[in-house]
Each structure stands twice: as structure tokens, then as C-alpha cells.
N, C-alpha and C positions, 0 to 999 in steps of 0.2 A: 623359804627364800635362799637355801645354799648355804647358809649361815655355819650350821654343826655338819655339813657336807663332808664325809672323811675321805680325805688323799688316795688316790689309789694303791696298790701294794707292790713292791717290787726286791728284787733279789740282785745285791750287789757281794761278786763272787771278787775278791783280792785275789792277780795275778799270785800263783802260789810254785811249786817245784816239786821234781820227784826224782825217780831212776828207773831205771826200764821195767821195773814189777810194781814201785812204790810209788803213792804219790800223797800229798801234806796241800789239802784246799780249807782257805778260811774266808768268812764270810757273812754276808749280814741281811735279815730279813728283815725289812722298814716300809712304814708309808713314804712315797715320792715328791718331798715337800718341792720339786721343779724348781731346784736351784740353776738358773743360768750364769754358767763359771764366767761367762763372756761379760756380765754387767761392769761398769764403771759407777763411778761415783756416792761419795761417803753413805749415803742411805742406803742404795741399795748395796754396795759391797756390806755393810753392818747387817741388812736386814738376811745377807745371805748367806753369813757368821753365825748371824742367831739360829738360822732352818738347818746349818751344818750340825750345832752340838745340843740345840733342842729337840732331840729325835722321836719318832712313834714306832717303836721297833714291836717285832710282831713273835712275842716269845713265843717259847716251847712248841713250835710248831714243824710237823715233818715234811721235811725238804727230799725232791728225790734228786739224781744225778746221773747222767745219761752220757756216757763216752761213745766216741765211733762208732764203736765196734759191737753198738748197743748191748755192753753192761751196761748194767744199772746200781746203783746203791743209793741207800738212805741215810740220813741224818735228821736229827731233832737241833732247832735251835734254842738254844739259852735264856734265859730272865730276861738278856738285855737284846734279844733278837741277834745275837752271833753264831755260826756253827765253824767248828772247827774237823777237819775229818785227814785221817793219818789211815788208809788203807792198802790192799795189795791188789793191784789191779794187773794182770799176764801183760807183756808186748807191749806198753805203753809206746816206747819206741817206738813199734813199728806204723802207731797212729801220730806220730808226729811228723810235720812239717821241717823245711830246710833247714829253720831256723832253733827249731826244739821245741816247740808251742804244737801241745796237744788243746784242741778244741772242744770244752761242755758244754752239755746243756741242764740247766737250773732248772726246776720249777717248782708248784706248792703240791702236795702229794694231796691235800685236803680239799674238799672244798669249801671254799669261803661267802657263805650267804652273805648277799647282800653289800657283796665289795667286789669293785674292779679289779681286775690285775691286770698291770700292763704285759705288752708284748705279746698277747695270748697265752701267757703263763711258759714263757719259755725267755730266758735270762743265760744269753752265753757267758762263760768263763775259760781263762785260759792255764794252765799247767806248764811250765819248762820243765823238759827233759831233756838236759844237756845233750848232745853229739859227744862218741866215744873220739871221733875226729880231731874236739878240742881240745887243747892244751893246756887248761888251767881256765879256773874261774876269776871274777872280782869282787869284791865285796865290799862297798862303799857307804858312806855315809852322808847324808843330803844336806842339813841344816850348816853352812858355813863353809862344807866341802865341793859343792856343785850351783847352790843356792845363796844367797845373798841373803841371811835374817837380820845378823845384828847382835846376835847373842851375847858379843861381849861388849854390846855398850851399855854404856850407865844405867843402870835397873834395868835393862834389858829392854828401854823403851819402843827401842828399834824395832826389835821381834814383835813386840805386842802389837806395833802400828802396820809391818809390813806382813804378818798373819791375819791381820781384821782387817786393815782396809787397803788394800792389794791384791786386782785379780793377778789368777795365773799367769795369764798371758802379756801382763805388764811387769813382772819379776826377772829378773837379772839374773843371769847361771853368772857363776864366776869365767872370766876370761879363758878363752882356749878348753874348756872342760870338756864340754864336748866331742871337741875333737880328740884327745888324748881319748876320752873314753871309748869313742868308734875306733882307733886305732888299738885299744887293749882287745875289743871285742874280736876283732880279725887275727889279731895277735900277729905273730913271728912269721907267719906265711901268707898275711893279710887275706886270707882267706878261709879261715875258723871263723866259727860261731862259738867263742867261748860265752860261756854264762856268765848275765851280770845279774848281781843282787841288790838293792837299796835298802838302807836298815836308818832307821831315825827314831827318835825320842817323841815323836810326835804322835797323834792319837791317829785313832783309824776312821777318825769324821774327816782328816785331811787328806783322804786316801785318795778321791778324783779329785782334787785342786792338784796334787802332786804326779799324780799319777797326767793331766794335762799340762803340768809346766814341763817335764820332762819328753812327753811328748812333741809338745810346739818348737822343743828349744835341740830335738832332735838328737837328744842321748839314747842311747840304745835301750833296747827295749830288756823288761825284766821285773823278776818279782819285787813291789815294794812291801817290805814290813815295818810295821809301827806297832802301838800297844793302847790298849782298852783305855780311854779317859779315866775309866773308874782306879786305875791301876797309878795313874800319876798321881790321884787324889790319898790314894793309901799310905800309909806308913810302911816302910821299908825296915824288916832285919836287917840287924848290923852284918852279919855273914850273905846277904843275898846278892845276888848278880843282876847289873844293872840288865835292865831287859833288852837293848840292844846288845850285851855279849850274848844270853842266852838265847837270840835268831843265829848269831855268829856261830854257835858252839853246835846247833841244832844243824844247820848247813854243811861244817866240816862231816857230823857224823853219818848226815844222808850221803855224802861222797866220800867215803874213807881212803879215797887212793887219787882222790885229786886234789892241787893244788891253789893256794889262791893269793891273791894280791890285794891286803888291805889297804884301802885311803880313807883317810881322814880329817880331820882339823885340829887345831891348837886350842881350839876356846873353851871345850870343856876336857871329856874324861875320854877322848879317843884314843891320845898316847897310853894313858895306862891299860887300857883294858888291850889297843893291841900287840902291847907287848906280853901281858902276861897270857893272851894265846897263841903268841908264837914260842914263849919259854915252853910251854903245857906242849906241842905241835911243831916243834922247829922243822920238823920235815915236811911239814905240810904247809909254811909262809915261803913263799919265795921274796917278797917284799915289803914294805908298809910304806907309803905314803902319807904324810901328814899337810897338810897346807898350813902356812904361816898366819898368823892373826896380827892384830895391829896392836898387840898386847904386852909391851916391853919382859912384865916379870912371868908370863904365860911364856914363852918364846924363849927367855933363859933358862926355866925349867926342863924342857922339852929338850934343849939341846943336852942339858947337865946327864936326863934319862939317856939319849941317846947315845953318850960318851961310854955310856956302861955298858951298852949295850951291845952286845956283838952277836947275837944267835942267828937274827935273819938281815940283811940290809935292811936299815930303818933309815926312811930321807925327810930331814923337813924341807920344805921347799918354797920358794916367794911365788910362783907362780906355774903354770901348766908345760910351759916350753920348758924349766931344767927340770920336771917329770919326764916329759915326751925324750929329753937326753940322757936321763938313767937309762928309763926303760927301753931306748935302742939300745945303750950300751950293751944292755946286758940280755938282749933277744927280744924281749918280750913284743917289740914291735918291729914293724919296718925301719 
């Protein structure tokens, strides 16, 4: 009767980044529980929470990958159906688009008795590879700095209500975001393709919820990174770095001669971590951005750090318009 009937099989490749020889793809092999991101209302937004972090991931299993210019390479995915792949690929460049988006293709190297695969067993993914054109990258944070969660209200109610039951496409980008951030992208000549990055504390089941608010809401396109569910559930060493610097830290080293412009928010640990790598990299912050929270002892904090701080411009700010006015001040945009 369909009953024990298993989901089809499918390969979702996370928009990832490289340089013209190197490129960093991560990625997840799962059954396709046909989540529609577009549903409304409390059951099915909940029932589509539960198919998001109740997953049927398809381990250790070898994936190939097919660029332009038909190379090819392999990869095995993990326990929890992830693969991660850091390799050296010639001309990346010269297979990318206007924008910096080299085009894959995914598929399952195996054959799988007895199971569907969508697509015909072909799963495109995309890679940025910045233009030498551009002027500096960005490097952004989503929860509170582009996105409307809630973080810092009371037990964080907010967040848990507007991640469970809130589609995409009914979520609120903060005022002006947007636009600021299409105008960083064009930068100083309005006509760059500088690279943007999204970095969030969030796990990687939120990866197309996010990966469509950002779309709908027409912020520029670019790699989001987030981190394993299993990895928020762990205990953390006192000496370890929160996982959103270690994307940050991994970013600067893939482009060691270009520049970037951190934004942020006040509601958690944006101001510290980016200051201490602009202290680590003074030559390589040309700004930080933080947005303001509604948080009286959060927001005296922040300024008190800022007071000390002199290595890169650090601005907190009430809103997008006295961003979009630094950042003319000082070139970065039109």
C-alpha cells in the first residue's frame, strides 16, 4: 500500500567558494522528504520543521563531480550523509560566469538498487570565484543582521516561534538591507561583482529556507555557511572558536590579499569575534558594521568595546541609511 514506500534520493550541494586553481564544496546526500518552503499555516509550517531536522541522509556513499570543462572528481559522504571536498581544480576562472558562479554537476557514482533518484541523477551546484575586478569582499551575518529572529527576546521565544512556524517567504529582512548590501556588491564603481558571504549559527537543515528568504527578498547572491546540528548539540572547549569565526577565518585565508567588510549584530558575540579578527588582520578589515539591538546593557557594551577600539573603523549603527552613509563616506559605495 506505499506505506514503508522510501523517498526518493537526492544531492543538495551548499553554494560554496574558491580561487582560480582552488575550490571548498560542502554538501549533503538525503532522502527528498518534498518540503514545500511556500506552505503557510501552523501544521503544515510544523510538519515541515519536523522533515527539515528529521532527516534520512544516505552515508558513506561516493558522490562524483563534474565541472565545465569535464573534470571530474570524487568524494565519499559521512555517517550523517555530508561531504565536504577542498581540492585543486586548473582555470576555475576561466569557467565562470559574469558574476563568479562556476557551475556542477552532482551525482551518485553507485548504483542504488531499488531507489529513485531524482533529476536523473544529476544535482547542479554552484561555486564563487570572485573576479580579480572586485574590490573587496563581505562578510555578513544573517540572524538579527539581515533577518528578523528575535534572539534577544526573552528565552528567545521569538526565534523558536519565527524558525518553526514562519515560512521564508513571510520573514522580514531588516529595513534597507538589501539595498545597502546590492550597493556593497557593485561597490565604489557600482559596477563590481564583489563577493558576498553569509555565515550564521544556524544548522545546515536551514540551508534552503535561508538560502529562499534571501533570494525572494533580493540580496545578492553568495555562499551561505552554517554548521552540523550535531555540532550545536556538543560541548564546546573552553579555548575553541565559535564556528561562525572559523568560516570567517577560513574565507580570509582562501583570499589572502583581499579585503573585507564585516556586518553584524549586537545581540550576541558578533562584536567580539569581529574584532578580534580584525586585531589578528588589521590589514585585511577595511570595516565592521554591527546593527543595533533593542537591548539597553547589550548596546552600552558594544559601544564601551568600541571606544577602544581604533585598528579598523567599527560602527554600530540604528539602521541601513547611516551604513549606506559611512560606506559612501568612505568609497565603498556610490
Amino acid at each position: 500500500m506505499g506505506i514503508f514506500k522510501k523517498d526518493p534520493l537526492q544531492i543538495i550541494s551548499f553554494q560554496s567558494y574558491g580561487d582560480e586553481n582552488h575550490f571548498y564544496c560542502r554538501g549533503r546526500a538525503l532522502e527528498d522528504e518534498n518540503i514545500d518552503l511556500s506552505k503557510r499555516g501552523f501544521f503544515s509550517l510544523l510538519k515541515n520543521t519536523w522533515k527539515r531536522f528529521e532527516t534520512d541522509e544516505i552515508p558513506f556513499t561516493k558522490l562524483r563531480i563534474r565541472f565545465p570543462d569535464d573534470t571530474v572528481l570524487y568524494t565519499t559522504t559521512d555517517a550523517n550523509g555530508y561531504f565536504k571536498v577542498k581540492q585543486t581544480v586548473p582555470n576555475l576562472a576561466a569557467m565562470a560566469n559574469g558574476e563568479g558562479w562556476v557551475t556542477i554537476a552532482l551525482s551518485f557514482e553507485q548504483p542504488m538498487p531499488g531507489r529513485i533518484i531524482q533529476n536523473d541523477n544529476s544535482f547542479a551546484g554552484e561555486i564563487l570565484i570572485p573576479s580579480k575586478e572586485s574590490s573587496f569582499g563581505v562578510i555578513s551575518d544573517i540572524d538579527d543582521t539581515i533577518l528578523h529572529t528575535g534572539v534577544v527576546s526573552r528565552l528567545k521565544w521569538r526565534l523558536i516561534y519565527n524558525t518553526l512556524f514562519k515560512n521564508a517567504e513571510s520573514r522580514s529582512p531588516l529595513e534597507g538591507a538589501a539595498i545597502f548590501y546590492n550597493m556593497l556588491h557593485r561597490g565604489g564603481s557600482g559596477k563590481e561583482a564583489n563577493p558576498m558571504f553569509y555565515v550564521s549559527h544556524s544548522p545546515w537543515n536551514l540551508y534552503r529556507y535561508l538560502e529562499l528568504f534571501l533570494r525572494k527578498n533580493n540580496f545578492p547572491k553568495g555562499p551561505i555557511l552554517l554548521r552540523d546540528f550535531a555540532q550545536i548539540r556538543a560541548k564546546k572547549k573552553l579555548d575553541e572558536k565559535p564556528q561562525k569565526q572559523k568560516e570567517i577565518l577560513d574565507i580570509l585565508k582562501t583570499y589572502p590579499k583581499r579585503e573585507f567588510i564585516l556586518i553584524g549584530d549586537g545581540g550576541e558575540h558578533d562584536p567580539d569575534i569581529y574584532i578580534e579578527i580584525a586585531e589578528t588582520y588589521p590589514n585585511r578589515i577595511k570595516a565592521i558594521y554591527i546593527r543595533s539591538v533593542k537591548h539597553t546593557k547589550k548596546v552600552l557594551r558594544i559601544k564601551g568595546l568600541f571606544e577602544n577600539f581604533k585598528a579598523v573603523p567599527a560602527v554600530l549603527v540604528e539602521s541601513s541609511t547611516q551604513a549606506i552613509e559611512h560606506a559612501r563616506a568612505n568609497g565603498f559605495i556610490q
